[in-house]
One Martini backbone bead per residue (centre of mass of N, CA, C, O) as a GRO file, in nm:
protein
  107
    1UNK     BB    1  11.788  20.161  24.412
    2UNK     BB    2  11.889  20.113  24.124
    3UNK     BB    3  11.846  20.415  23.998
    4UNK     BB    4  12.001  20.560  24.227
    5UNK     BB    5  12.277  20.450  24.082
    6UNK     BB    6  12.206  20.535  23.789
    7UNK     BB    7  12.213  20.846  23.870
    8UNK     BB    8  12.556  20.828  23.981
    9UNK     BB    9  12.666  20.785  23.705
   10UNK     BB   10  12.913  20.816  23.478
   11UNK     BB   11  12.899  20.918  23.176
   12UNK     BB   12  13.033  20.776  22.891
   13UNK     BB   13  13.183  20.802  22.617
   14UNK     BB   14  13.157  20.753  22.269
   15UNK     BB   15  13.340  20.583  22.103
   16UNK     BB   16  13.231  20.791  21.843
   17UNK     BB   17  13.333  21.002  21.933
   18UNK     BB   18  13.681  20.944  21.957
   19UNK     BB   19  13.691  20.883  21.659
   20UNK     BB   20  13.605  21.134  21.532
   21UNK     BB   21  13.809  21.340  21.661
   22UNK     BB   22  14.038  21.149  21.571
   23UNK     BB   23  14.001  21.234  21.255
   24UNK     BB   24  13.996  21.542  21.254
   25UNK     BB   25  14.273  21.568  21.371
   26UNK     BB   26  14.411  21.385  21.144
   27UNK     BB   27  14.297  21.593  20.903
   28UNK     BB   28  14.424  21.858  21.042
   29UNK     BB   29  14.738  21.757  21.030
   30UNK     BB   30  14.749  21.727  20.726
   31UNK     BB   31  14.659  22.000  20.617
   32UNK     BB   32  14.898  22.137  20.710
   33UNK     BB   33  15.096  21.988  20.603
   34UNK     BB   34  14.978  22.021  20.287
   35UNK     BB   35  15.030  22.356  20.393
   36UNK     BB   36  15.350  22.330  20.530
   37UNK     BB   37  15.525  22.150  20.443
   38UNK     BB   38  15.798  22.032  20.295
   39UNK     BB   39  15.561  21.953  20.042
   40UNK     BB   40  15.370  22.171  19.988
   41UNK     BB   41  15.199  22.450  19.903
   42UNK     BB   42  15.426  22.655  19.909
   43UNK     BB   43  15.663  22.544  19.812
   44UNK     BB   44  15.581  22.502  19.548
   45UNK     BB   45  15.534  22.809  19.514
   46UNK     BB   46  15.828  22.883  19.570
   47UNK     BB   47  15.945  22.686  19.320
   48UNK     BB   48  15.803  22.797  19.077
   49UNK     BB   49  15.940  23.095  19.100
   50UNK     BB   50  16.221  23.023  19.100
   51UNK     BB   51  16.214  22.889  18.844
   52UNK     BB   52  16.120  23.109  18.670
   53UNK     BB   53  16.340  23.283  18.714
   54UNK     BB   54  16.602  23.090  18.604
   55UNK     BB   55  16.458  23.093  18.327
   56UNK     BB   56  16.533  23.390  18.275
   57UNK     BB   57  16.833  23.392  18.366
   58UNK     BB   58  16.883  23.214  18.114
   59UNK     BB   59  16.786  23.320  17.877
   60UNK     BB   60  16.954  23.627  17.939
   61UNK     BB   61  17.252  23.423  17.909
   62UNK     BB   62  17.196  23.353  17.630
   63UNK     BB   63  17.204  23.606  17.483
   64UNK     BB   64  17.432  23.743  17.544
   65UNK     BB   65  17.635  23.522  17.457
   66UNK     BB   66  17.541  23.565  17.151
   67UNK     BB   67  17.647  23.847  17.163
   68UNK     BB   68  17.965  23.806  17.264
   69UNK     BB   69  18.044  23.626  17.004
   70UNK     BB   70  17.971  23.844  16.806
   71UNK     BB   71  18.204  24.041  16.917
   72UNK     BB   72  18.443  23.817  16.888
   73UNK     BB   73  18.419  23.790  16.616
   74UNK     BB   74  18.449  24.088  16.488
   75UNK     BB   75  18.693  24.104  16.599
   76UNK     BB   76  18.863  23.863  16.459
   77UNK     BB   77  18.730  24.010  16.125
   78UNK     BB   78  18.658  24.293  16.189
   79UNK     BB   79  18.831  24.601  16.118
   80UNK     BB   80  18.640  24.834  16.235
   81UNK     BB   81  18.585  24.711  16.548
   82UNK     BB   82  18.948  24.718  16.575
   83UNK     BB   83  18.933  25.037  16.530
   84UNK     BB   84  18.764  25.113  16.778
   85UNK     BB   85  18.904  24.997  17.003
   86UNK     BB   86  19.160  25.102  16.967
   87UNK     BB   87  19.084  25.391  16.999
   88UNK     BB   88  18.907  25.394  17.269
   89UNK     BB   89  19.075  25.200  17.468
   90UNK     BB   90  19.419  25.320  17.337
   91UNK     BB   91  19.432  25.590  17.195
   92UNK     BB   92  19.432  25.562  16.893
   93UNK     BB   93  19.568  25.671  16.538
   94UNK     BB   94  19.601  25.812  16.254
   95UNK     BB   95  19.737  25.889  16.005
   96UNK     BB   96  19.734  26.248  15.998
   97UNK     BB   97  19.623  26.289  16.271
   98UNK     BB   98  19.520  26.521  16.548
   99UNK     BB   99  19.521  26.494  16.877
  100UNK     BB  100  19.276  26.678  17.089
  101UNK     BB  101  19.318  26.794  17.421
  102UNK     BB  102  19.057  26.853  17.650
  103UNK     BB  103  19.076  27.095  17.927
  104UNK     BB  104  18.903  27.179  18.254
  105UNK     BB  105  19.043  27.484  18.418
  106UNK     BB  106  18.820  27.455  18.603
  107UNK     BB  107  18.756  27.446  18.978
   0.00000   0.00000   0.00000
């Protein structure tokens, strides 16, 4: 009768198994984690981008700059930029030279 009892319960899992599963689930989570989590490896790998972007966009904010200088020391002292500039921008001509305006008749 003894057997018969014992034939009849159900089987328990084992210990060894409910803690395999739990850190199986616990190393899932934590993978998940480190590979998009706020710290994971995409923001990072988004982080370097963008840095990278920010450092060419700096670069090339310092050459301009560089250039921008150099315009403006010609302008305060190069006559021959400041008589360009004039031209150009003011339509000043020099004394004896004679303005010829060009319109195109056709409609």
């Amino acid at each position: 009768m003894q057997s018969d009892v014992d034939d009849l319960r159900v089987p328990r899992p084992a210990p060894r198994r409910f803690w395999w599963h739990a850190i199986l689930f616990a190393g899932c989570v934590l993978l998940a984690n480190g590979l998009v989590g706020e710290r994971g490896l995409l923001e990072r790998v988004r982080a370097r981008r963008s840095y990278a972007e920010a450092a060419e966009d700096l670069g090339r904010l310092r050459q301009q700059n560089v250039r921008l200088r150099e315009t403006v020391h010609n302008l305060r002292t190069d006559p021959a930029t400041i008589e360009a500039v004039a031209r150009e921008e003011l339509g000043l001509i020099r004394r004896g030279e004679i303005l010829v305006s060009v319109r195109n008749l056709k409609r």
